[in-house]
C-alpha positions as a Markdown table, in Angstrom:
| # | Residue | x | y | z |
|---|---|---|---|---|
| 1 | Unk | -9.8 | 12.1 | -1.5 |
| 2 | Unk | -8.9 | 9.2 | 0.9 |
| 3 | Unk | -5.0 | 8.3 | 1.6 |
| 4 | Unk | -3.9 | 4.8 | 2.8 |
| 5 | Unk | -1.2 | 4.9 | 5.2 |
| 6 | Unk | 1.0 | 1.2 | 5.4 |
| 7 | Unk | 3.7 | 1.3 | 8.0 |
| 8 | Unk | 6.0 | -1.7 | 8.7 |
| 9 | Unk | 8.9 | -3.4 | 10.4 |
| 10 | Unk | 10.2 | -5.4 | 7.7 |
| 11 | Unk | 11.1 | -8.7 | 8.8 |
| 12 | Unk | 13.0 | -10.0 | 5.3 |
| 13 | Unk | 12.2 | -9.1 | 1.8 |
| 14 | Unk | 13.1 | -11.4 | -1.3 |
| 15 | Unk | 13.0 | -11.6 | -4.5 |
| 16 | Unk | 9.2 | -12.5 | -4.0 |
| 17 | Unk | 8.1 | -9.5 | -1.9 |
| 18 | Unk | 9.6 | -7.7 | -5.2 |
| 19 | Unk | 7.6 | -9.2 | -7.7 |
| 20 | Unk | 4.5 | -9.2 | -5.4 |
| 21 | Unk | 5.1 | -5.0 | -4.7 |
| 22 | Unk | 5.1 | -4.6 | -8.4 |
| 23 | Unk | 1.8 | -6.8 | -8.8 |
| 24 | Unk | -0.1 | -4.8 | -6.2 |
| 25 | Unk | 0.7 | -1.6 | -7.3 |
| 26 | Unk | -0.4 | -2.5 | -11.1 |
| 27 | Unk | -3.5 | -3.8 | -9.7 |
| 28 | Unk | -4.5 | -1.0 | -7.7 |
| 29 | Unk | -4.0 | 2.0 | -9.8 |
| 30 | Unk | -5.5 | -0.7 | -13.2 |
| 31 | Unk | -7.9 | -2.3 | -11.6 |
| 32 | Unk | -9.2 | -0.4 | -8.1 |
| 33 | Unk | -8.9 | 3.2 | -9.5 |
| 34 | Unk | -5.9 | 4.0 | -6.8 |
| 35 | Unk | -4.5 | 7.5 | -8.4 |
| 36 | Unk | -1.2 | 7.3 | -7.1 |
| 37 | Unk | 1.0 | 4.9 | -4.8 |
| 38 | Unk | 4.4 | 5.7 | -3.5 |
| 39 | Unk | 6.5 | 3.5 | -1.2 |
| 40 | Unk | 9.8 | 3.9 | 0.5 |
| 41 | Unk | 11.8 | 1.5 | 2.5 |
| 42 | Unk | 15.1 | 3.0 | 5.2 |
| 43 | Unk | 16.4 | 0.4 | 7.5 |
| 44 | Unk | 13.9 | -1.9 | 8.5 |
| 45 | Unk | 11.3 | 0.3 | 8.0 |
| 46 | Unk | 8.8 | 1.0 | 5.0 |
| 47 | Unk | 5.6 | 2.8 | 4.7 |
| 48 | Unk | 3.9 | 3.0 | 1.4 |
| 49 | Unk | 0.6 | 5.6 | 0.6 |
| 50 | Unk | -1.9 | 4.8 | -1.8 |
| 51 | Unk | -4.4 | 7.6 | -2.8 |
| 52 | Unk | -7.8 | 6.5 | -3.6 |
| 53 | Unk | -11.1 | 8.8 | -4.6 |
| 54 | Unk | -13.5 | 6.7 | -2.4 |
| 55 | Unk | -13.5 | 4.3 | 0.7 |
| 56 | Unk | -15.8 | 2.1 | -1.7 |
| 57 | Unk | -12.4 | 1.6 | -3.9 |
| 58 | Unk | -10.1 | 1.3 | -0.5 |
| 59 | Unk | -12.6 | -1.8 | 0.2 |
| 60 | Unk | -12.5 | -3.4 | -2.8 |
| 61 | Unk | -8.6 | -3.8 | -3.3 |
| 62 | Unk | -8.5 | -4.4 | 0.4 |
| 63 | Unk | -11.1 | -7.4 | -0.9 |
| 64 | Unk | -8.9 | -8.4 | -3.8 |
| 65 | Unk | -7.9 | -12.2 | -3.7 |
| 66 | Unk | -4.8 | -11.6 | -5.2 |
| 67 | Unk | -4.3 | -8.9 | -1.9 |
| 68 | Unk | -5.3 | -10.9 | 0.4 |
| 69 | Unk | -3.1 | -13.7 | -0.4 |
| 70 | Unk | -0.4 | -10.7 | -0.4 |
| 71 | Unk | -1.5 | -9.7 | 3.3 |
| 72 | Unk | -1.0 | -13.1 | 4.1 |
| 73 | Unk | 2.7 | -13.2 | 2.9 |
| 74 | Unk | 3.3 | -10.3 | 4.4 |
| 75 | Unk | 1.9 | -11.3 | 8.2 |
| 76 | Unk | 3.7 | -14.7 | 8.0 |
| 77 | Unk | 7.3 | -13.9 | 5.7 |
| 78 | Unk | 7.5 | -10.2 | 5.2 |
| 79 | Unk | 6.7 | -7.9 | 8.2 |
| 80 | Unk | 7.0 | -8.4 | 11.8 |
| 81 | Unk | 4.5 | -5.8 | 11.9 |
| 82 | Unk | 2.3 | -3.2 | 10.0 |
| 83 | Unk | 0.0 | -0.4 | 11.2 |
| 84 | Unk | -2.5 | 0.9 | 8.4 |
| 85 | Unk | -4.7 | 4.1 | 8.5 |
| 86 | Unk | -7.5 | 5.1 | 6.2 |
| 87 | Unk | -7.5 | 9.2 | 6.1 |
| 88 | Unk | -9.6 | 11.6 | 4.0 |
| 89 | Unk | -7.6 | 14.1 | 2.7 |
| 90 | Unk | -8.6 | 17.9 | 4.1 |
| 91 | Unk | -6.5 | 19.9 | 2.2 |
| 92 | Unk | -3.7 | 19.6 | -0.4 |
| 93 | Unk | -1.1 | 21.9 | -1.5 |
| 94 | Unk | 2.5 | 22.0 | -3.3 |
| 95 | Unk | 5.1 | 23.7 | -4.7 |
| 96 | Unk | 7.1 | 22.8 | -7.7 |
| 97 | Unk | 9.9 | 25.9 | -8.8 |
């Protein structure tokens, strides 16, 4: 299992960055076969992780027109920077009471 790591200093999110969020999410897990994606956003800072069984599937949404025109948005309106990292997942464990 592979994990992709976003990290950003938001710039200004509106009512656009919203609707695109939403998009990209639904496209990854429908479409790109991403098995779970969780984001969180304190102060000016968000990082999202997407969970992905194959680098193959990480390349192909990072490929996806409709993401890269996202990417843009975000490098230009949204972000005044972003740091990603592609990780394989070594080990996994959890607790739920």
């Amino acid at each position: 299992m592979y994990a992709v790591i976003f990290k950003a200093e938001i710039n200004e999110l509106d009512k656009a960055y919203y609707e695109m969020a939403a998009r990209m999410r639904e496209l990854a897990i429908n479409q790109y076969g991403c098995t779970e994606f969780i984001s969180i956003t304190e102060g000016n800072q968000e990082i999202a992780i997407s969970y992905w069984k194959n680098q193959e599937q990480i390349k192909q949404w990072k490929e996806d027109s409709e993401h890269l025109v996202a990417q843009k948005r975000g490098s230009s309106t949204w972000y005044k920077s972003y740091n990603v990292q592609v990780v394989e997942v070594i080990r996994e464990y959890s607790h739920k009471t």
